[in-house]
C-alpha positions in Angstrom: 0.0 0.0 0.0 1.4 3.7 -1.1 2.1 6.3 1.4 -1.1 8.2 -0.2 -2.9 5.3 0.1 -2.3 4.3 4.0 -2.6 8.2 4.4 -6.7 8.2 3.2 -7.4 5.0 5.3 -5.7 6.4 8.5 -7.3 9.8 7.3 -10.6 8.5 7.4 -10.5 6.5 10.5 -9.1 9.3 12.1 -12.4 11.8 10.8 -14.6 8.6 11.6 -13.6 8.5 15.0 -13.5 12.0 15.5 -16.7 12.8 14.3 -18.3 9.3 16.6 -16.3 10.8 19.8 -16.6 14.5 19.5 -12.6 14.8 20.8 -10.4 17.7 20.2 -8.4 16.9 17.1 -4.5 16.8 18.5 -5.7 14.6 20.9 -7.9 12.2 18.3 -4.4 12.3 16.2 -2.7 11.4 18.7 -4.6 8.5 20.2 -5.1 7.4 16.8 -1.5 6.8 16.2 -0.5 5.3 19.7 -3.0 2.9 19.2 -3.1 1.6 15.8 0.1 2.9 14.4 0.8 2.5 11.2 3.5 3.2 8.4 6.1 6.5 9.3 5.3 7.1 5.6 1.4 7.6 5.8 1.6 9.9 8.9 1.9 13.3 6.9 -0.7 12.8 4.5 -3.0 11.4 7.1 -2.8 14.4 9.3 -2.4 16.7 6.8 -5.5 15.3 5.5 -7.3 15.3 8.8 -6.7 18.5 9.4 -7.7 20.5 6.4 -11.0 18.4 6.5 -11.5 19.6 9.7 -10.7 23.0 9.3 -12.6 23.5 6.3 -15.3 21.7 7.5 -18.4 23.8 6.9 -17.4 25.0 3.3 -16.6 21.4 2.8 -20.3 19.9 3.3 -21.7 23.0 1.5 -19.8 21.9 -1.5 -21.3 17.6 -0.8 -24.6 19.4 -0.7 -24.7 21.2 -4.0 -23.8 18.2 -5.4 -26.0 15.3 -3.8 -29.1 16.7 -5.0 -32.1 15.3 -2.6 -29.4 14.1 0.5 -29.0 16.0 2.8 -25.6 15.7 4.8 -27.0 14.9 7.9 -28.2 11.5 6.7 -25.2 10.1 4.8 -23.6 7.3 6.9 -20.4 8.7 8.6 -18.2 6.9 6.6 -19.8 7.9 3.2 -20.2 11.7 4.6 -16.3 11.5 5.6 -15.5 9.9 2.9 -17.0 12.7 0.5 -15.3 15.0 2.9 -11.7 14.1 2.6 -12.3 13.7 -1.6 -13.7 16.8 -1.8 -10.8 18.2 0.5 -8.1 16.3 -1.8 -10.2 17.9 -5.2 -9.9 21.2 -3.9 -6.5 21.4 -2.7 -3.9 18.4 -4.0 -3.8 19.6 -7.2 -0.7 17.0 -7.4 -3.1 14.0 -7.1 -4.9 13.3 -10.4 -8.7 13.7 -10.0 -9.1 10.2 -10.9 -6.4 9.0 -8.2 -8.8 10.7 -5.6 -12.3 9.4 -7.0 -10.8 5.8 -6.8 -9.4 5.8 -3.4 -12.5 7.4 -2.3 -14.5 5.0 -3.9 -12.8 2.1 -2.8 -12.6 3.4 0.9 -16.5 3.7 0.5 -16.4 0.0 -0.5 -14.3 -1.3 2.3 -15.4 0.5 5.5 -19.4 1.8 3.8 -22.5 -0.3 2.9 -23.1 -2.1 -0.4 -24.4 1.2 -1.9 -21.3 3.7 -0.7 -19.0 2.8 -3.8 -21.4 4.1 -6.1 -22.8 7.0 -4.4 -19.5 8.4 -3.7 -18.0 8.2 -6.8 -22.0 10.0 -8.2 -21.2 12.6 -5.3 -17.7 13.1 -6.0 -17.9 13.2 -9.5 -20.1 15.8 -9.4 -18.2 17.9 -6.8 -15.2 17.6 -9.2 -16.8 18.7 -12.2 -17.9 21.9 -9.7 -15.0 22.8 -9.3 -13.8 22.6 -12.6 -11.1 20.3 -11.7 -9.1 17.8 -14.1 -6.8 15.6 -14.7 -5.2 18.9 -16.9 -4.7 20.4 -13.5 -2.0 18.5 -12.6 
């Protein structure tokens, strides 16, 4: 697994599990990595991640709600609204990372930790969100 790749999947457990626990974010980092560890390598895009999702927060699930017409935020599944949140994070601002290296991490994070549905909603959602923004694969 790529450094990019253990980053999103440490990303998103770390948004999961802040989002389920309410915790301050240093301290949901930190626990995070003292108890599952994880590669040296994935630690910077992980919390880099992490922390731009959180920070930008707000803006973040206005941009998921312009684009999933008729669902409202609220009742996504927290891995499928996390999910969304770190792809549309990554779209907006890892301009390094081809837009379709981001929809297919996200998607298949949304396979592996959403329900049967996830794969195909995000990649709907984020698809979507992408063309929004005008972002692609040009951008790099």
């Amino acid at each position: 697994m790529g450094a990019r790749t253990g980053g999103r999947e440490a990303a998103l457990k770390m948004l999961f599990g802040v989002e389920a626990s309410q915790a301050d974010l240093d301290t949901a980092i930190a626990l995070f990595w003292r108890e599952f560890g994880g590669d040296v390598e994935t630690r910077p895009y992980a919390d880099e991640s992490v922390r731009g999702v959180m920070t930008e927060r707000d803006a973040l699930d206005e941009i998921i709600r312009v684009a999933s017409e008729h669902w409202r935020i609220e009742r996504m599944t927290r891995v499928d609204r996390n999910v969304l949140r770190l792809g549309t994070w990554e779209l907006r601002h890892r301009l390094d990372v081809p837009r379709a290296v981001i929809l297919d991490e996200a998607v298949e994070l949304a396979k592996r930790y959403g329900s049967e549905e996830s794969g195909a909603f995000v990649n709907g959602v984020l698809n979507q969100i992408a063309e929004n923004l005008g972002r692609t694969d040009a951008d790099r």
